[in-house]
N, C-alpha and C positions, 0 to 999 in steps of 0.2 A: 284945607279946602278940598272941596271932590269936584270932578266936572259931571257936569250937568246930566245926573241917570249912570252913569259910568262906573261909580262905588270907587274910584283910581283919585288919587290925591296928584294936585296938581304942582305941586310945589317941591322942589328941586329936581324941576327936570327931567326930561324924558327917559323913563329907562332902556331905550336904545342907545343912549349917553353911554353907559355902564354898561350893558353888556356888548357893547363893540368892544371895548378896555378887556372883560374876560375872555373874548376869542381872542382876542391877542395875545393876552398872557398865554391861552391854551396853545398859541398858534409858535408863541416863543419856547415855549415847554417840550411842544413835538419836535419842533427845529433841533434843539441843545439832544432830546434823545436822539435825533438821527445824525446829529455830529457826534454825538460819543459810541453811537453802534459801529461810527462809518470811521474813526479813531481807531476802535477796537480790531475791526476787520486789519485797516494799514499795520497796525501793529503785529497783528498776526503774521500777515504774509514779508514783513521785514525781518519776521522775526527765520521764518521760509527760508529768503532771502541770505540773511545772514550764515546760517546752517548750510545751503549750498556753497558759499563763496568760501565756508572753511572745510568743508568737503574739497572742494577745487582745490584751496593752497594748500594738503595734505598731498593732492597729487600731483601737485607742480614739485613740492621738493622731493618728493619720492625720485620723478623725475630727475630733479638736478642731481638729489645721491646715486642713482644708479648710474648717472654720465660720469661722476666723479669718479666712482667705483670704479668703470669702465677705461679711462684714460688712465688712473693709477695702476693699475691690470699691466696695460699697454706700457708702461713706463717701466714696473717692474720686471716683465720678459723683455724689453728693451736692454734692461741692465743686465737682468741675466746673460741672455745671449752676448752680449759684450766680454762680458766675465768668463763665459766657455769657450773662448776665442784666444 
C-alpha cells in the first residue's frame, strides 16, 4: 500500500524506526573507535611510564653499589691501618 500522493509504502513502519537503530549502531562504532584510540594512547604512555621507572631502578642500585663500594673501601683501610700498627 502507498499513502495517499506520497509514492512511500505504508506498511512496516516508519523509517525513522530504522534509521534511529543505524545512528546508533554509527554512534556505538564511533564510541568502540574512541575507546581503542583512547586504549592505544594509555598503553603508550605506560609503556613511558614503565621505561622511566627502569631508568630509575638502574639508578637506585647504581646507588646502593657505589654506597657498598664505598663502606667496603672504609673497612678495608680500616684493616689495613690495624694491620700497620
Amino acid at each position: 500500500m502507498t499513502a495517499a500522493g506520497t509514492g512511500r509504502k505504508t506498511e512496516g513502519g516508519s523509517r525513522f524506526l530504522y534509521d534511529s537503530f543505524d545512528a546508533a549502531a554509527a554512534r556505538i562504532e564511533a564510541n568502540e573507535r574512541v575507546a581503542d584510540e583512547r586504549w592505544a594512547a594509555l598503553d603508550y604512555r605506560l609503556g613511558l611510564i614503565d621505561a622511566a621507572l627502569e631508568r630509575l631502578e638502574k639508578r637506585i642500585w647504581l646507588g646502593v653499589y657505589g654506597v657498598a663500594a664505598f663502606l667496603l673501601s672504609q673497612m678495608a683501610e680500616a684493616v689495613i691501618n690495624a694491620a700497620t700498627r
